[in-house]
N, C-alpha and C positions, 0 to 999 in steps of 0.2 A: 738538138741535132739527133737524127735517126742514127741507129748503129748498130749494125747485122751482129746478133751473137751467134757468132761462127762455133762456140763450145756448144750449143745447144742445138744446130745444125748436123753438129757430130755425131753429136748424141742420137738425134732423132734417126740418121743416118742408121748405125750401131743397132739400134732399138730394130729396126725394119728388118735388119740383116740378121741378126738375131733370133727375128721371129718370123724368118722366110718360108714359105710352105714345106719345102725341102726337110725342116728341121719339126716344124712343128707335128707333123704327121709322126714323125718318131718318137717325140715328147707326149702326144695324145695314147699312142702304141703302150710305151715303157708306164706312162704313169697307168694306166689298169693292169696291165698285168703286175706290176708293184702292189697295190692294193689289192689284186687278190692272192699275190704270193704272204702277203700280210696277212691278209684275213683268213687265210684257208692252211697254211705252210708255216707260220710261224717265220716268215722273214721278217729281217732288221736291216739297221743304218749298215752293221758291215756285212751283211751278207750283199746288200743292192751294192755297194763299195766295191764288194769283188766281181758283181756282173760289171760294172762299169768299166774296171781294170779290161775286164776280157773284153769290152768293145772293144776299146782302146786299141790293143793287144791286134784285135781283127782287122784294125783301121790302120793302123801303122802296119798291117800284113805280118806280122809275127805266125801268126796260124799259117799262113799261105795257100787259102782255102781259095779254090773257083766259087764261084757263085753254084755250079752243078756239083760239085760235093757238097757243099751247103744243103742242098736240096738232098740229095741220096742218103746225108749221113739223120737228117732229120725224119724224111718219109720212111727211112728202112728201123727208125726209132718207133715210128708209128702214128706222125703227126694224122690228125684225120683233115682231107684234105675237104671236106663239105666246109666242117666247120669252118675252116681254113680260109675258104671262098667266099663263106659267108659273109667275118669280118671283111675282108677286103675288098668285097663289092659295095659294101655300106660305109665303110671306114670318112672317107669322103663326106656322108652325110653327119655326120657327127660336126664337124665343122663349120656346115650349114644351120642348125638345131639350133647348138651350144653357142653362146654368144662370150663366151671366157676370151677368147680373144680378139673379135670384133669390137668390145668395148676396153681391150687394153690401148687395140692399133687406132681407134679410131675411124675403123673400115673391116670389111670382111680378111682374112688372108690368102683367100683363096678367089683368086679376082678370073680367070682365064685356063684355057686351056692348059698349057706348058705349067702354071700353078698348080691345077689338078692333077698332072702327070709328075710334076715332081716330089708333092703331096704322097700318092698310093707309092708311091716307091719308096720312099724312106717308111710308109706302113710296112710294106714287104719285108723291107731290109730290117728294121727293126724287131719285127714281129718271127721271122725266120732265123736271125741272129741269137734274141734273146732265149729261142727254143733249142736251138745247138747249144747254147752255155747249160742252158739247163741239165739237156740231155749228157753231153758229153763230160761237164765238168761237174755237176751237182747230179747225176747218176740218179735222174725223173726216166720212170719206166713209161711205158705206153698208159697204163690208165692214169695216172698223174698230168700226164701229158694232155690230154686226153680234158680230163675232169675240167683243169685249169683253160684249156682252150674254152668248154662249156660256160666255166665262169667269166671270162672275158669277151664272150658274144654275151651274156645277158647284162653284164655292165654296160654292151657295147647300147644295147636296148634300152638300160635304164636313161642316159643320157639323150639318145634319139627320141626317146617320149618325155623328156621334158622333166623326169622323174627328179636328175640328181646334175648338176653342174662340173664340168673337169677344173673349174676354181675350187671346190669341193673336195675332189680328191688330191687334189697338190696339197690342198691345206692343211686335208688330216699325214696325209706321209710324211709333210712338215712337221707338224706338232708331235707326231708319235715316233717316227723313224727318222728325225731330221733331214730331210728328204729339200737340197736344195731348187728349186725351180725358177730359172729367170720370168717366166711368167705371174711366177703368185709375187715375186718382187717388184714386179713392173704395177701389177693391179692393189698390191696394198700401196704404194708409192703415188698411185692416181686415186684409191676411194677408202685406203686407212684401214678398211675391216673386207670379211669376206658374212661376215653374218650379221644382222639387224641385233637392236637388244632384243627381239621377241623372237631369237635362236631360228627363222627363215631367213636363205640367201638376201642376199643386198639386195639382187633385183632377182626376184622370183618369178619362175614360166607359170602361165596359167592353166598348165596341167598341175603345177602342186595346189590349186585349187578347185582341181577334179574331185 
């Protein structure tokens, strides 16, 4: 006898909602700038700990910031607004490129219009948010600022040319900064590892054999 398993309907449900564009565009955001607050800054498990708090913090309105202090309190900080434009007009394309979550969903996540608009927004939000914590609570002057925008457009490039995978960088914030990701849990969950024994990604783009 056939028999619907309604647990795994949930699930899949769960899993979708989860990894809704809305969310993921802030997840692709937070994990490079993580990585290069890592690689460049000397961040760790509790420093990302306490930018977290302070989403939080922003999301539940504790701050009780507009969106235009948002803006004022970070531009009058010195964000540069090229670079700024830069990611966010590509931000998008990363999505497209990078197949980290096409082959978790089993589909692109970024299917439609109102997908791509809800996508670049939580970039924005994410991307604007985490520069206010910096600025305001972890006391990043302009060239800090500045620098770190620089290294999160060229990450943003190493990914758009195929160079390096966002399964890649989940995996290392994991293993070095404990660094939870429902994505790299959903993709070891469906393929076990994130690297071959011969230390190249699972499925490698055929720029890494440029």
């Amino acid at each position: 006898m056939w028999k619907i398993d309604f647990e795994k309907i949930k699930q899949d449900k769960l899993d979708q909602q989860y990894h809704r564009p809305a969310n993921v565009g802030a997840v692709i955001t937070l994990v490079i700038f993580y990585k290069n607050l890592k690689d460049h800054y000397g961040f760790g498990r509790k420093r990302f700990l306490y930018i977290m708090s302070q989403f939080a913090a922003i999301q539940h309105n504790e701050w009780r910031m507009t969106q235009h202090q948002v803006d004022e309190v970070v531009y009058r900080k010195g964000l540069d607004e090229t670079l700024y434009h830069d990611y966010l007009q590509r931000a998008w394309k990363m999505i497209e490129s990078d197949d980290t979550y096409t082959r978790i969903l089993g589909r692109k996540p970024v299917q439609n219009k109102t997908d791509r608009e809800d996508y670049n927004e939580s970039v924005e939000v994410a991307y604007k948010i985490t520069m206010l914590i910096l600025t305001k609570q972890l006391h990043f002057g302009k060239k800090r600022m500045n620098d770190l925008q620089k290294y999160v457009k060229e990450d943003m490039w190493c990914i758009l040319e195929g160079r390096v995978k966002l399964i890649e960088f989940m995996n290392m914030l994991h293993e070095s900064c404990a660094q939870e990701f429902g994505a790299l849990d959903d993709w070891i969950k469906k393929f076990g590892k994130v690297y071959r024994d011969d230390g190249l990604p699972l499925f490698p783009s055929k720029a890494m054999y440029e």
